[in-house]
N, CA, C and O atoms as a CHARMM CRD file, in Angstrom:
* protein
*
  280
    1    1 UNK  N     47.36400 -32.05900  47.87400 PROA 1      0.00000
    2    1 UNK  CA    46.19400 -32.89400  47.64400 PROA 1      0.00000
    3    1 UNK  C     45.68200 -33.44800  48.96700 PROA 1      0.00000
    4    1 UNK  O     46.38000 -33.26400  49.96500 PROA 1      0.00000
    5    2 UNK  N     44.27600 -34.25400  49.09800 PROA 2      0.00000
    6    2 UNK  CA    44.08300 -34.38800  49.64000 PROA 2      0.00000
    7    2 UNK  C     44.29700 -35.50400  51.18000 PROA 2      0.00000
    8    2 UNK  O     44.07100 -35.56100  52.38900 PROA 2      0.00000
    9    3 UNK  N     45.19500 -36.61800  49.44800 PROA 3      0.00000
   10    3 UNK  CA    45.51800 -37.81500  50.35800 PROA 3      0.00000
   11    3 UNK  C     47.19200 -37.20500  50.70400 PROA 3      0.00000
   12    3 UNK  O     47.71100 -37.84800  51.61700 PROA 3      0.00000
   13    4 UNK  N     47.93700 -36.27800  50.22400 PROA 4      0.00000
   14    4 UNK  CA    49.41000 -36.15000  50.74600 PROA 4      0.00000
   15    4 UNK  C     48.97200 -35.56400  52.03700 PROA 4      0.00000
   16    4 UNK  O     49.58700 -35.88700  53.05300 PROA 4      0.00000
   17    5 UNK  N     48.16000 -34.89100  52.09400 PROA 5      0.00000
   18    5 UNK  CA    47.60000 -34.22300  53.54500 PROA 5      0.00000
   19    5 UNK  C     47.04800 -35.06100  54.65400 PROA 5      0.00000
   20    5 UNK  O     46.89600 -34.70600  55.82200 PROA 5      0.00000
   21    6 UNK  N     46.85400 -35.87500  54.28400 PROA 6      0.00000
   22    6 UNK  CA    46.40600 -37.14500  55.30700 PROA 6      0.00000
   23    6 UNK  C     47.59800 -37.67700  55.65400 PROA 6      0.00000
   24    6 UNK  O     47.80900 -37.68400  56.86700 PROA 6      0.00000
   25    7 UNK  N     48.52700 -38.17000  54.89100 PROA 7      0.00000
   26    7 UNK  CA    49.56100 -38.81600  55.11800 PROA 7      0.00000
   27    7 UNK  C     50.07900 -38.32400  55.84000 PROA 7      0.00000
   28    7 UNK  O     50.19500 -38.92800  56.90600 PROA 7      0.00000
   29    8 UNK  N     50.78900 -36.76100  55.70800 PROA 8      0.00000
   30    8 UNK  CA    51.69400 -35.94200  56.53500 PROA 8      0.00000
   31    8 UNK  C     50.98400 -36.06900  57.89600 PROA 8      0.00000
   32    8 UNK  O     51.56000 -36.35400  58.94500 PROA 8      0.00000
   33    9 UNK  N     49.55800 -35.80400  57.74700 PROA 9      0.00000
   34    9 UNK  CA    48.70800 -35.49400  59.46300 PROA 9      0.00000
   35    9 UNK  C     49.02700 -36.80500  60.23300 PROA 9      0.00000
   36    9 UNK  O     49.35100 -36.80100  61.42000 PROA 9      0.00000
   37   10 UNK  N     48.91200 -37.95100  59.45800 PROA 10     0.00000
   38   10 UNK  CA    49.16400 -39.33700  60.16900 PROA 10     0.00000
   39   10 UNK  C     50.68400 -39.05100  60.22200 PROA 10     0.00000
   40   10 UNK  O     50.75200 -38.28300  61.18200 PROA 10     0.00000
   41   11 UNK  N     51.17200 -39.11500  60.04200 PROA 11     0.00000
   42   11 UNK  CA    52.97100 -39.47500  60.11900 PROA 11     0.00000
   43   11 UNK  C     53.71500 -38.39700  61.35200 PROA 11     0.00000
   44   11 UNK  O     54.79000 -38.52900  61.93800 PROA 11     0.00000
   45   12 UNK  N     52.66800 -37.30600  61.46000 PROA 12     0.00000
   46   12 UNK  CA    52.58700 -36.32700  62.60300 PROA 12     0.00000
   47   12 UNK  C     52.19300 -37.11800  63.77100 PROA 12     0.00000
   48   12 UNK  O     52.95600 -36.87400  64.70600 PROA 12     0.00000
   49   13 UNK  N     51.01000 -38.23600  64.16200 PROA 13     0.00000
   50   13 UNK  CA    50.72300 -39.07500  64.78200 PROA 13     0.00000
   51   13 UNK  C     51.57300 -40.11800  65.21900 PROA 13     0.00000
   52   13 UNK  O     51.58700 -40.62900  66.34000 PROA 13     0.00000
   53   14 UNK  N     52.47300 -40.46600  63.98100 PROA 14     0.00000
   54   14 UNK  CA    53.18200 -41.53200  64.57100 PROA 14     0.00000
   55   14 UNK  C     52.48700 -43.16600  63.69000 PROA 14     0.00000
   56   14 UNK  O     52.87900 -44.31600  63.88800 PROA 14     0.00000
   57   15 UNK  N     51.30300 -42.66700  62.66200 PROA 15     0.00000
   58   15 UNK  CA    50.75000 -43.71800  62.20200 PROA 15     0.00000
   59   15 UNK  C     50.97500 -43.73600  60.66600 PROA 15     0.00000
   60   15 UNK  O     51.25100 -42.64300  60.17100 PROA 15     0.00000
   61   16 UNK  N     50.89600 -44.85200  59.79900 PROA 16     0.00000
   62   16 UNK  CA    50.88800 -45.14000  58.74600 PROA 16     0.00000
   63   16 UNK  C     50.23300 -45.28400  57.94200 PROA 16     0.00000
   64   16 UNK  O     50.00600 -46.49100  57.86400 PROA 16     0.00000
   65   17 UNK  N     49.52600 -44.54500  56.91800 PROA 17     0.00000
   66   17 UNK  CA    48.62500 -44.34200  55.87700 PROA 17     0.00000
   67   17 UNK  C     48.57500 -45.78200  54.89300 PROA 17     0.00000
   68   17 UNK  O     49.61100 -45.89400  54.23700 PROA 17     0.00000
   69   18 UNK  N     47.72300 -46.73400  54.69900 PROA 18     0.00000
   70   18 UNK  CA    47.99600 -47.72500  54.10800 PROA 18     0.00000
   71   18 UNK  C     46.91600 -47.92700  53.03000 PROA 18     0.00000
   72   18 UNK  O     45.77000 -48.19500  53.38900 PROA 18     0.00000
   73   19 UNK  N     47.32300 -47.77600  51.31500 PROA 19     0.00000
   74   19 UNK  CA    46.12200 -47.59700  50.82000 PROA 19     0.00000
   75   19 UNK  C     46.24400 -48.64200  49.60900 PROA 19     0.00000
   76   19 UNK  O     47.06400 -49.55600  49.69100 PROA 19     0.00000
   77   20 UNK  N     45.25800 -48.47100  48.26200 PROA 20     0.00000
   78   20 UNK  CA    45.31500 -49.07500  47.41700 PROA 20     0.00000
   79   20 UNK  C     45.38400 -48.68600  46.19100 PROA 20     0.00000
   80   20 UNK  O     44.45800 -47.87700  46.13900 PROA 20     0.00000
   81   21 UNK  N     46.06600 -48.72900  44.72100 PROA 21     0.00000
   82   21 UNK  CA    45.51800 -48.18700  43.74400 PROA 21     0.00000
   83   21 UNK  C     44.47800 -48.82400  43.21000 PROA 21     0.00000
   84   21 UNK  O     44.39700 -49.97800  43.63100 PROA 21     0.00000
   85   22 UNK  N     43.33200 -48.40800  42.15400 PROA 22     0.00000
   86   22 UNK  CA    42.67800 -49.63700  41.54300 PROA 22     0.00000
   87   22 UNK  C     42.37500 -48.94200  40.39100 PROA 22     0.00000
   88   22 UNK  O     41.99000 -47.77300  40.36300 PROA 22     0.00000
   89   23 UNK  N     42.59000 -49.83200  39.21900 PROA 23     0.00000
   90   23 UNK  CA    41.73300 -49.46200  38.51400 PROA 23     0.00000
   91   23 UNK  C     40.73800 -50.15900  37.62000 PROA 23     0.00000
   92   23 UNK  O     40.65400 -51.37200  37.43100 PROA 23     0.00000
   93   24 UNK  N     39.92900 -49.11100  37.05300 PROA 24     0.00000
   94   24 UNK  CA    38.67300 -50.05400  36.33400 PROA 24     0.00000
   95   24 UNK  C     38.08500 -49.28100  35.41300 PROA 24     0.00000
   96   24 UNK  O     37.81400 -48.08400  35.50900 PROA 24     0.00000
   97   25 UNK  N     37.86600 -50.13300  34.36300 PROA 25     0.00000
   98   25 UNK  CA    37.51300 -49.37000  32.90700 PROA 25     0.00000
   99   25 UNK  C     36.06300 -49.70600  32.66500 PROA 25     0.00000
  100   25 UNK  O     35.77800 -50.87300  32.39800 PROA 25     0.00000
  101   26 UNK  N     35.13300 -48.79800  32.73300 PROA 26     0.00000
  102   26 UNK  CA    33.69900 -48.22800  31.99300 PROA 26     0.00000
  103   26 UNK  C     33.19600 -48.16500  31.36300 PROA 26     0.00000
  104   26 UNK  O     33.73400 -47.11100  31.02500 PROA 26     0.00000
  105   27 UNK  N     32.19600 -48.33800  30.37800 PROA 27     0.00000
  106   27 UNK  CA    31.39400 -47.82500  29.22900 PROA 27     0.00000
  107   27 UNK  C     30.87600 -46.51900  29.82900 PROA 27     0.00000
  108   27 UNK  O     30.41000 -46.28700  30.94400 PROA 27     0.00000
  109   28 UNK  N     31.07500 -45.78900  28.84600 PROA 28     0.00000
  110   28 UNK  CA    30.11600 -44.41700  29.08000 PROA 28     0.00000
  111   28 UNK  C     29.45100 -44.41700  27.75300 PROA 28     0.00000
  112   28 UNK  O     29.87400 -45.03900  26.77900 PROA 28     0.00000
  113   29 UNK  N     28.17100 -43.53200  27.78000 PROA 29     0.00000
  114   29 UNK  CA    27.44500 -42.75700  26.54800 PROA 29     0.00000
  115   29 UNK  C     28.54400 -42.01800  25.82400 PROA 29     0.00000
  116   29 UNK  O     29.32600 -41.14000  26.18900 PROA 29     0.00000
  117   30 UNK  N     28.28000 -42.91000  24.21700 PROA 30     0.00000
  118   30 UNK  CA    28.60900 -42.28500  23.29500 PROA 30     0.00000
  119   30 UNK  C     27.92200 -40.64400  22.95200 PROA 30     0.00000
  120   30 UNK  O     26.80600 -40.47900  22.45900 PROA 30     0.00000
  121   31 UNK  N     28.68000 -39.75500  23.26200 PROA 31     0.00000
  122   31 UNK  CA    28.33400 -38.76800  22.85600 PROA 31     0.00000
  123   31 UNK  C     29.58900 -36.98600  23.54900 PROA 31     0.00000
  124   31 UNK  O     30.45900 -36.84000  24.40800 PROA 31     0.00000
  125   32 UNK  N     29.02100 -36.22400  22.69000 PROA 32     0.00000
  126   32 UNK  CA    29.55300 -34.95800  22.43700 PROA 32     0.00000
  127   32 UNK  C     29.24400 -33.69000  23.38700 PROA 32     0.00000
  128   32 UNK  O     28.04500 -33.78800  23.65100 PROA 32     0.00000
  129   33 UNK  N     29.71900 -32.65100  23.96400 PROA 33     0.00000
  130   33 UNK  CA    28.93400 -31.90200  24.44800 PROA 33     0.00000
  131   33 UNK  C     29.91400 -30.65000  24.53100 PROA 33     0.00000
  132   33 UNK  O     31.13400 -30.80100  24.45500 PROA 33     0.00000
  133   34 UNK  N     29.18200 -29.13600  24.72800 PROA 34     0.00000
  134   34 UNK  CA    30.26200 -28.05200  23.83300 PROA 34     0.00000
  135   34 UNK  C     29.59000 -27.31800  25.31800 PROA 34     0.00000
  136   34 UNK  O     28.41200 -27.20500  25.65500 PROA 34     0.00000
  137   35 UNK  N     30.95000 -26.85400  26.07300 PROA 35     0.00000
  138   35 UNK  CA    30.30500 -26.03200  27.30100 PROA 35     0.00000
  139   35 UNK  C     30.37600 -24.75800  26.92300 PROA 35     0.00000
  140   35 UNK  O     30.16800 -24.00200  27.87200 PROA 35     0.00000
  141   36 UNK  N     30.69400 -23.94900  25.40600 PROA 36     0.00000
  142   36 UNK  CA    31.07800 -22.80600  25.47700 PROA 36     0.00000
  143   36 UNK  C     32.93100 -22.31200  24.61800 PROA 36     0.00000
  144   36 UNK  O     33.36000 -21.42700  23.87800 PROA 36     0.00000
  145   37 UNK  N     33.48700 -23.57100  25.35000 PROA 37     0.00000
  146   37 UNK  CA    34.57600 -22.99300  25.76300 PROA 37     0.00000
  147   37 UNK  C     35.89400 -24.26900  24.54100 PROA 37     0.00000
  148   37 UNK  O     36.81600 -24.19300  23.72900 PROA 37     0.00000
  149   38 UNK  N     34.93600 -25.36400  25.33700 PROA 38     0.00000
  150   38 UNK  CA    35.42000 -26.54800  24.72200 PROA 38     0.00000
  151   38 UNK  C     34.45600 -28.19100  24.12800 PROA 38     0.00000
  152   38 UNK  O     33.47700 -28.78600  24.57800 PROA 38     0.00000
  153   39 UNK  N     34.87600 -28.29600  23.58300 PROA 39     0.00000
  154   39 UNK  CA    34.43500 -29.60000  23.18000 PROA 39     0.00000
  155   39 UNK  C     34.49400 -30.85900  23.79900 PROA 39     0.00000
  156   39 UNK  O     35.50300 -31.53800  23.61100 PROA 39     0.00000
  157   40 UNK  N     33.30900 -31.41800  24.72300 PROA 40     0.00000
  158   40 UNK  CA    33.88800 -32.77300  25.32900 PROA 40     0.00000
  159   40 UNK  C     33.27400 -34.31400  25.05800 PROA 40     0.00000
  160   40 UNK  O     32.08600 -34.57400  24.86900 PROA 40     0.00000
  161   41 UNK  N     34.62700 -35.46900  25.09500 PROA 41     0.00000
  162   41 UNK  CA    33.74100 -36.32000  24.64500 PROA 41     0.00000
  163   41 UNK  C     34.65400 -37.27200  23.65800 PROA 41     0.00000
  164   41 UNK  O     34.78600 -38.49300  23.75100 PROA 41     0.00000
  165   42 UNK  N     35.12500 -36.57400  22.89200 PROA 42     0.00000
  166   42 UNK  CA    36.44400 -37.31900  22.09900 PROA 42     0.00000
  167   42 UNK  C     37.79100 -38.19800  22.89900 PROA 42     0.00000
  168   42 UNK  O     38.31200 -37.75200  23.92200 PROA 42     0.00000
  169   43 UNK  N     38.05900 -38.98900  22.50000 PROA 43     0.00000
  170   43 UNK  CA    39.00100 -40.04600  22.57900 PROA 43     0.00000
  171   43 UNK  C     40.49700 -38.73900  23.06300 PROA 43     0.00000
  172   43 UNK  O     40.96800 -37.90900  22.28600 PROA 43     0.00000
  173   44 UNK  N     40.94000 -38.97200  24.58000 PROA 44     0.00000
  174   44 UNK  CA    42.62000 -38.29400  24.68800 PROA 44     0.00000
  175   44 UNK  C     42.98700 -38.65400  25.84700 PROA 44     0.00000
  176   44 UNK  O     42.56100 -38.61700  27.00100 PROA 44     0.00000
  177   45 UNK  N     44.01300 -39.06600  25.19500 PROA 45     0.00000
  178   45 UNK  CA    45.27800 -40.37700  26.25000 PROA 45     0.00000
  179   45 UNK  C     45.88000 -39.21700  26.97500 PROA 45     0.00000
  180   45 UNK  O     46.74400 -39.57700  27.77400 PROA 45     0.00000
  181   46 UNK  N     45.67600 -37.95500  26.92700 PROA 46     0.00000
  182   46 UNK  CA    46.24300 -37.16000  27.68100 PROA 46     0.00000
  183   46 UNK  C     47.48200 -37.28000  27.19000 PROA 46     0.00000
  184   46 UNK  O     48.17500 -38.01500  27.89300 PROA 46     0.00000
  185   47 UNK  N     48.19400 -36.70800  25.96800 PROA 47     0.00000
  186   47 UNK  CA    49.21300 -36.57900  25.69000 PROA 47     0.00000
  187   47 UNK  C     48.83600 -34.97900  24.90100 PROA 47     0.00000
  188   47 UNK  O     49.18700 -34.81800  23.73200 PROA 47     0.00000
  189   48 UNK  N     48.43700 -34.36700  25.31100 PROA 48     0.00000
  190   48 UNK  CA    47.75500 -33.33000  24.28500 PROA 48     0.00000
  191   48 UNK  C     47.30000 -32.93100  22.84200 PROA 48     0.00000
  192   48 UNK  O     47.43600 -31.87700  22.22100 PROA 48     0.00000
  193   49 UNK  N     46.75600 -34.04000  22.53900 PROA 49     0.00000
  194   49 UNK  CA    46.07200 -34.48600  21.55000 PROA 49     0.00000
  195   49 UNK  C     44.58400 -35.20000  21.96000 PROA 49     0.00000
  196   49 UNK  O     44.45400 -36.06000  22.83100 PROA 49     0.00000
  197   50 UNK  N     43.67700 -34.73200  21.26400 PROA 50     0.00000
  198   50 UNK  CA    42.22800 -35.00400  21.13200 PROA 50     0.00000
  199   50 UNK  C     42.14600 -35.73500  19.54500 PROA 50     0.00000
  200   50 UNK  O     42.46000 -35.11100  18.53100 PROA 50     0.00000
  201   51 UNK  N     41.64100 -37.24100  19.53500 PROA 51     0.00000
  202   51 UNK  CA    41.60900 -37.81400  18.51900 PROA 51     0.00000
  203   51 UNK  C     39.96300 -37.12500  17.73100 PROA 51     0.00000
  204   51 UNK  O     39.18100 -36.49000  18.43800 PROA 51     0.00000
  205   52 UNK  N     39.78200 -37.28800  16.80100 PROA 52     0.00000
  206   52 UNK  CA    38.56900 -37.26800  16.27900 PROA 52     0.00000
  207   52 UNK  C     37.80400 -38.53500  16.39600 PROA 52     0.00000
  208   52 UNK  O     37.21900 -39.01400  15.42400 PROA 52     0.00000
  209   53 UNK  N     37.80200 -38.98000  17.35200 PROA 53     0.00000
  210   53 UNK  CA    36.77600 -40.48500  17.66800 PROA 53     0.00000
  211   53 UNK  C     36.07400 -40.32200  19.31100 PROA 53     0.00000
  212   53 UNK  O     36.65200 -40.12400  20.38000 PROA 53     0.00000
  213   54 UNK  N     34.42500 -40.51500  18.97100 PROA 54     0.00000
  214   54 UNK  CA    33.78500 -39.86600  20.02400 PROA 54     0.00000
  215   54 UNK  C     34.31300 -40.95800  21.38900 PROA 54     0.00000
  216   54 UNK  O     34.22500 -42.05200  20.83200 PROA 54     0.00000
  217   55 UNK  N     34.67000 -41.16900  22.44800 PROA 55     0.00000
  218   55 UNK  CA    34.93300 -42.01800  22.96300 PROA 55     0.00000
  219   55 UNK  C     33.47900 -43.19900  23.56800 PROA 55     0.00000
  220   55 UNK  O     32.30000 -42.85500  23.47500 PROA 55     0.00000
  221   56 UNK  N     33.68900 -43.84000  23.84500 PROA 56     0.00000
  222   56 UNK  CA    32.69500 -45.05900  24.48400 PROA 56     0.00000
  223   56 UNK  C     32.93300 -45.83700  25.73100 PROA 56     0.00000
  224   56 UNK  O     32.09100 -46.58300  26.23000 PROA 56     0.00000
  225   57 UNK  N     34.61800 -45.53500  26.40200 PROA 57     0.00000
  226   57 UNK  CA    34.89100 -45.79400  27.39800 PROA 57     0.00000
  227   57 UNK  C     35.50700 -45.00500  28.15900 PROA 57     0.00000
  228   57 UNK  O     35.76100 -43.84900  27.81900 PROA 57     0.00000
  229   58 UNK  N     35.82600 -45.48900  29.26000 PROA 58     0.00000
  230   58 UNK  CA    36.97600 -44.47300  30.31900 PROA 58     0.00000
  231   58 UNK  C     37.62100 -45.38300  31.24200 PROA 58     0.00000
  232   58 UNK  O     36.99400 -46.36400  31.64300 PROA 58     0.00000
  233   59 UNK  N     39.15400 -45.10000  31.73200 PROA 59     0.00000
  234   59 UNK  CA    39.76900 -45.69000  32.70400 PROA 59     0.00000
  235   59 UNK  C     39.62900 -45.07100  34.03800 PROA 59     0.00000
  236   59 UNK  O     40.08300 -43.93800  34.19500 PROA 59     0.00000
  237   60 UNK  N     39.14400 -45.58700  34.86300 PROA 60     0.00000
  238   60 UNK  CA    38.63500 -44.58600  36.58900 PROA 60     0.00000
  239   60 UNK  C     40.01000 -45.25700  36.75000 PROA 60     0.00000
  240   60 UNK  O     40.32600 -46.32600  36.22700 PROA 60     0.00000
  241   61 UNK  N     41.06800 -44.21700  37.82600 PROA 61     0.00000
  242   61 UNK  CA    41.69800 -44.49900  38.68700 PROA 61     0.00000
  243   61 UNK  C     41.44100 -44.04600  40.19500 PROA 61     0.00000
  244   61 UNK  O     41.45200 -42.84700  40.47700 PROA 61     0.00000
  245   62 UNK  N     41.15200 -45.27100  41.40000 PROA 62     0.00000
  246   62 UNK  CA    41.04200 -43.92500  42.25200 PROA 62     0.00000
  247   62 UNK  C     41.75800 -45.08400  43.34600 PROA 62     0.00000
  248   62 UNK  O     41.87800 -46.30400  43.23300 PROA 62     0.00000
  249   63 UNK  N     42.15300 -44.17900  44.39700 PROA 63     0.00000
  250   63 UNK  CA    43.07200 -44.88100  45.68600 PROA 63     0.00000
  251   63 UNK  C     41.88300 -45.03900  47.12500 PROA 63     0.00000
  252   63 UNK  O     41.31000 -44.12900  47.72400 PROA 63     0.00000
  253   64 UNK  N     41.80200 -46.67200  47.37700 PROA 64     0.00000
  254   64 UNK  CA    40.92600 -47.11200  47.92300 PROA 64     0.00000
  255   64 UNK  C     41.75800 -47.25200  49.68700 PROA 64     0.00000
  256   64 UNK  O     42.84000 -47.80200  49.89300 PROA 64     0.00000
  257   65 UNK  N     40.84500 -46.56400  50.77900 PROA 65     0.00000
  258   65 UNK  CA    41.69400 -46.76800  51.82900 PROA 65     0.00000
  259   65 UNK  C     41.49600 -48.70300  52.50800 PROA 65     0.00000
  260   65 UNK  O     40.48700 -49.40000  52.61800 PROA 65     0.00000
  261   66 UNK  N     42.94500 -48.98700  52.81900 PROA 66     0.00000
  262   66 UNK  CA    43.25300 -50.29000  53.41600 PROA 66     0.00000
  263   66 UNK  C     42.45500 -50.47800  54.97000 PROA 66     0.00000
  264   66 UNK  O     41.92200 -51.52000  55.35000 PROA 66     0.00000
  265   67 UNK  N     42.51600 -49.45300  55.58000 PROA 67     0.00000
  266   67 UNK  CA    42.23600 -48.90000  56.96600 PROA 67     0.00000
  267   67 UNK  C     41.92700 -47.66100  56.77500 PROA 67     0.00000
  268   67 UNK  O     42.46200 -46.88100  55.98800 PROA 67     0.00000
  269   68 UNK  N     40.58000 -47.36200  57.89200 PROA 68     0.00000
  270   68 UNK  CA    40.03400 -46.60500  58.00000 PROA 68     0.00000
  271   68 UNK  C     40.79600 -45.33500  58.09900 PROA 68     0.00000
  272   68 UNK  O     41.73700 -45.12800  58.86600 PROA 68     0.00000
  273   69 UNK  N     40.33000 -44.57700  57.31100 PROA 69     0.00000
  274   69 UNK  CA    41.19100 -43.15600  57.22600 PROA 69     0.00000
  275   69 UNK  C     40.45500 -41.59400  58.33500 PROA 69     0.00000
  276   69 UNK  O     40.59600 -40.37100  58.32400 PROA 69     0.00000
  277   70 UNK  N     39.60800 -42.69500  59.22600 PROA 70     0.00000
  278   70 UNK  CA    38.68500 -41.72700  60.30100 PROA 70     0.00000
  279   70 UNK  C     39.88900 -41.42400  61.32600 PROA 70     0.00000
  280   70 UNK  O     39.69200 -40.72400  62.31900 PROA 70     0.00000
């Protein structure tokens, strides 16, 4: 990935990658959409199961840098 690849390149340097988790939960549009292949849009905790309930929210996780990662 992209941030283990940063890390290793810094730690090659001699420097320390210092970051954050965060997270934060969304409203999205209620709604459905079929690419072909699959169905998207329904409620799944990622346990491999898709509930039959259209979802209305989402949890973003993303890792925020502490120091500049230039």
């Amino acid at each position: 990935t992209a941030l283990k690849s940063h890390v290793v390149e810094k730690k090659k340097e001699g420097k320390e990658t210092v970051c954050s988790l965060m997270l934060d939960e969304m409203y999205i549009h209620k709604q459905t959409e079929f690419d072909g292949n699959q169905t998207h849009g329904y409620v799944d905790i990622g346990a491999g199961e898709i509930e039959n309930v259209v979802a209305t929210q989402a949890l973003v996780i993303m890792v925020v840098a502490i120091e500049s990662w230039k």
